[in-house]
C-alpha positions in Angstrom: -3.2 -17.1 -16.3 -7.0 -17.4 -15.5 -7.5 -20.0 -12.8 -11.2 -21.1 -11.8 -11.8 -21.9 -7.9 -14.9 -23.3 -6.5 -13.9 -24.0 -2.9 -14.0 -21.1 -0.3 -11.2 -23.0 1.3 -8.5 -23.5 -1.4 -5.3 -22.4 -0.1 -4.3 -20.6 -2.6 -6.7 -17.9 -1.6 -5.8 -17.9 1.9 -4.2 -13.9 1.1 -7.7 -13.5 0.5 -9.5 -14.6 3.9 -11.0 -12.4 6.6 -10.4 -9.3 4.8 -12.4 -7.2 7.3 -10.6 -8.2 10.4 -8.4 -5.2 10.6 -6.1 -7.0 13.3 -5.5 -9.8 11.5 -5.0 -8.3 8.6 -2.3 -5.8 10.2 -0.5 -8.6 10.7 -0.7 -10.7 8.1 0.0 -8.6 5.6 3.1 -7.3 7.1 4.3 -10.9 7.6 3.6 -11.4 4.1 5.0 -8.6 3.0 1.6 -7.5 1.1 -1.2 -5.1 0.7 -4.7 -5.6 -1.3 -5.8 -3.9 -3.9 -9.7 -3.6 -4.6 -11.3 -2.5 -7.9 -10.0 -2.7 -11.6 -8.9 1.1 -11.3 -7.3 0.8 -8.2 -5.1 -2.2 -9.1 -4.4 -0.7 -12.0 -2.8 2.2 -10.6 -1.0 0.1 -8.5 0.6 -1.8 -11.3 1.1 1.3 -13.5 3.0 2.6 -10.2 5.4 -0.3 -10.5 4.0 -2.1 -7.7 4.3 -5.9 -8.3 1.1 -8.2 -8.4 1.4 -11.6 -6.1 -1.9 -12.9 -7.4 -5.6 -11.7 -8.2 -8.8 -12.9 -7.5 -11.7 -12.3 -9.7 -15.5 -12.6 -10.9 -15.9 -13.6 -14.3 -17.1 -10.4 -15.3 -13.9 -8.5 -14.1 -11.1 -11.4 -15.9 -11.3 -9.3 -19.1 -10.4 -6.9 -17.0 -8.1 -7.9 -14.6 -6.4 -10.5 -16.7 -3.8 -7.8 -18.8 -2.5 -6.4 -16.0 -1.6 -10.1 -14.5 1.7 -10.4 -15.9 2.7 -13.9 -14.7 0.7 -13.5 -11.7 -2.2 -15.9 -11.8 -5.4 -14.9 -11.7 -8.0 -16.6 -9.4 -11.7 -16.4 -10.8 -14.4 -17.1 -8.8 -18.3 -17.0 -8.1 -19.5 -13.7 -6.5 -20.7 -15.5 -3.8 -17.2 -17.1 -3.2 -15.8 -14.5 -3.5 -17.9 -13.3 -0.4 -17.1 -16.4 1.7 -13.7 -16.1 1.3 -13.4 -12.4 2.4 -16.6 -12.0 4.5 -17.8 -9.3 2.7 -19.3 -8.7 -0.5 -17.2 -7.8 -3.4 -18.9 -4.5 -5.1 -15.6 -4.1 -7.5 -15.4 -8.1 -8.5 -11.7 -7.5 -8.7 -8.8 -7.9 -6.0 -5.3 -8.1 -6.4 -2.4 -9.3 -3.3 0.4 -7.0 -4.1 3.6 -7.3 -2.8 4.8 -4.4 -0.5 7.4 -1.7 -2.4 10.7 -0.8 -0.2 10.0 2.6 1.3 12.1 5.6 1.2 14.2 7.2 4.4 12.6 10.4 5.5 16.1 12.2 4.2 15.3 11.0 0.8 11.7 11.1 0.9 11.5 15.2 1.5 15.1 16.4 -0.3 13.1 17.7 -3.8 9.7 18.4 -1.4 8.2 21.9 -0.9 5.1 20.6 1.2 5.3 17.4 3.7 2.1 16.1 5.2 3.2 14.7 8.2 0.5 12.1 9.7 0.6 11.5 13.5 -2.2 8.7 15.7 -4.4 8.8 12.5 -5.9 5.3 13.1 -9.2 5.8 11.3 -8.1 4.1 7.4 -11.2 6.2 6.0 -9.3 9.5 7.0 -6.1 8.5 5.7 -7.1 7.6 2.4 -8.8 10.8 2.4 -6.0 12.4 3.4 -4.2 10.9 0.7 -6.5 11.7 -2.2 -6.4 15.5 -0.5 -2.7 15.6 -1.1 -2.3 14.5 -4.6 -5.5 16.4 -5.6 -4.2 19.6 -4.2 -0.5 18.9 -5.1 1.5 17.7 -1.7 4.5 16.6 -2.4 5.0 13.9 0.3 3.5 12.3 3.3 4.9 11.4 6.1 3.5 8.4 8.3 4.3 8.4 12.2 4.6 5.1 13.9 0.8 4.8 15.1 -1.3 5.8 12.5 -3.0 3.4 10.4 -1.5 1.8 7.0 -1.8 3.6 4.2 -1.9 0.5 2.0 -4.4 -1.1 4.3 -7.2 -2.0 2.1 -10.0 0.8 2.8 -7.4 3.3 2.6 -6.3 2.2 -0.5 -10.1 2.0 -1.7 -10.7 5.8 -0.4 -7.8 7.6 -1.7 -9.4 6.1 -4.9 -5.0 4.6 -5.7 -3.6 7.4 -4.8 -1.1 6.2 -2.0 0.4 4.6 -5.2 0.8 8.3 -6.5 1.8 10.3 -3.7 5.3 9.5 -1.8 5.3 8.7 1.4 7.1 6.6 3.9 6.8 6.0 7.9 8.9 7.4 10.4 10.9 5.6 12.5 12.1 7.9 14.7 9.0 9.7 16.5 9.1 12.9 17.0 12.8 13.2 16.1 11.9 13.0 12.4 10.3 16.2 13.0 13.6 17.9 13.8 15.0 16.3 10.7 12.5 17.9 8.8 13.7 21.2 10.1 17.3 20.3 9.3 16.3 19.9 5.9 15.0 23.6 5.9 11.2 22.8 6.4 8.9 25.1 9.1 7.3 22.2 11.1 3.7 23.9 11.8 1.1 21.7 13.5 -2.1 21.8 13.3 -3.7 22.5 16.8 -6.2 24.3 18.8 -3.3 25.6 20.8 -3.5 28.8 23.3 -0.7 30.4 21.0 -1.6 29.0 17.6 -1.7 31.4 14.8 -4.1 31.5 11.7 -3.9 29.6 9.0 -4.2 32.1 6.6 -1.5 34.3 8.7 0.8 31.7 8.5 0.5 31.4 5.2 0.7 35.4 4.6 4.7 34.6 5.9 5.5 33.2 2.7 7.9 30.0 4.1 9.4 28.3 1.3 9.1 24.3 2.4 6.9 23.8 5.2 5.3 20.3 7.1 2.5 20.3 8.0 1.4 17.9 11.5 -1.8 17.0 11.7 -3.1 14.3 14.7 -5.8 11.8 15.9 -9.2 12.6 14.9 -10.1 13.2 18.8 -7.3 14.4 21.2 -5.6 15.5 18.1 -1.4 15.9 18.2 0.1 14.9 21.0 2.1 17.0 23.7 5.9 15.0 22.3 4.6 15.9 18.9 3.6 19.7 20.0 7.2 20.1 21.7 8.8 19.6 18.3 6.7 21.9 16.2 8.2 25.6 15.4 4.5 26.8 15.6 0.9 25.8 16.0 -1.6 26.7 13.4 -5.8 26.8 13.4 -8.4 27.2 11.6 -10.5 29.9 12.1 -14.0 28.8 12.8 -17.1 30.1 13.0 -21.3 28.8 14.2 -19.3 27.6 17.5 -17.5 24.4 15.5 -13.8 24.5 17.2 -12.5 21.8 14.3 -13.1 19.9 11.5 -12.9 16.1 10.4 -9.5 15.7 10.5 -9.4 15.0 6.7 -11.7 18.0 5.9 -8.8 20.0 7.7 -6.1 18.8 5.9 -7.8 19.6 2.6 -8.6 23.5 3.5 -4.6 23.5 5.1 -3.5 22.0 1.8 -5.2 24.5 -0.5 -4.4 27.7 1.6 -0.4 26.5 1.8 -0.3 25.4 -2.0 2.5 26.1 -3.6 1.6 29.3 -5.9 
């Protein structure tokens, strides 16, 4: 139901406001129990992934497409430049959708069919995990696995980056940090992290051992993983290197670790 607005400070947009204030937003949408959605692709990924629409806010060039993926969620349609007073930024997709937040798996369930785990730990950058994301369903990971601290995957520019695919790829956060990691190797996986450690081995040697389910750790786009995260790894893996780089982007790594631990 198409619903024109013409006052920036309607209430029923108020899912809409401050979108760029990351802290507020944090915390809002978990006490709202939602995420946004940005783009007419995007959302519709999100829908097609059985996530449920709250409510939608529109130009009038995006209602015929935004409006038959509405449901009974109504559909606020507004001036561009509203739409940039309410959100503080401008909208280049003319299309947003407040979606309500699905129930997540346990990490038990998340992994039992999985043959590779990304596991995700400090990644507060929401650029890198949507990147990370878009990595893992390109290549073909099976799940991802969120640690405590790093950023929301449905936070709206990671959303927008992984181009929907945190609707596609499973995932879930842990709740138990690092012990999740020794789960994992209870359910048969080789925890490897990845880590310019003094012992760490190649990537393409660890590879060459041929382990049947392995997770794969990667950490903060600086300091990288952490010592508690390192003490719970069954080995530490690099990247060989070369022109006197000792890393890469954090997402650029996961993508090369990804494609050399595919399964084949």
């Amino acid at each position: 139901m198409a619903i024109r607005i013409d006052d920036p400070a309607d209430p029923r947009l108020a899912l809409y406001a401050s979108l760029t204030d990351v802290a507020l937003r944090r915390r809002f949408e978990a006490e709202r129990g939602v995420y946004m959605a940005e783009g007419a692709k995007v959302i519709e990924r999100a829908v097609r992934a059985g996530h449920r629409p709250h409510s939608f806010l529109a130009s009038e060039r995006w209602l015929p497409t935004v409006e038959p993926l509405a449901g009974e969620a109504p559909v606020y349609v507004a001036s561009d430049a509203l739409l940039e007073a309410v959100t503080g930024y401008q909208v280049h997709r003319g299309a947003l959708a407040a979606m309500e937040r699905p129930a997540l798996p346990s990490v038990a369930e998340l992994v039992a069919d999985a043959r590779r785990v990304v596991v995700l730990e400090e990644i507060v950058d929401h650029t890198n995990v949507g990147a990370i994301f878009r990595s893992a369903a390109g290549i073909g990971a099976d799940a991802v696995l969120v640690a405590p601290t790093c950023a929301d995957p449905l936070y709206r520019r990671s959303v927008k980056v992984s181009m929907g695919t945190v609707f596609q790829v499973p995932w879930t956060r842990s709740e138990d940090w690092p012990g999740d990691l020794d789960l994992l190797r209870k359910q048969g996986f080789v925890v490897a992290g990845l880590a310019l450690a003094p012992d760490a081995v190649t990537l393409d040697a660890f590879s060459a051992a041929g382990h049947e389910r392995i997770a794969m750790v990667m950490g903060a786009e600086g300091d990288g993983l952490t010592g508690a995260a390192l003490s719970h790894v069954d080995v530490a893996v690099t990247i060989p290197m070369a022109g006197g780089v000792d890393s890469l982007n954090v997402a650029a790594a996961s993508a090369v670790a990804m494609w050399e631990l595919r399964v084949r």
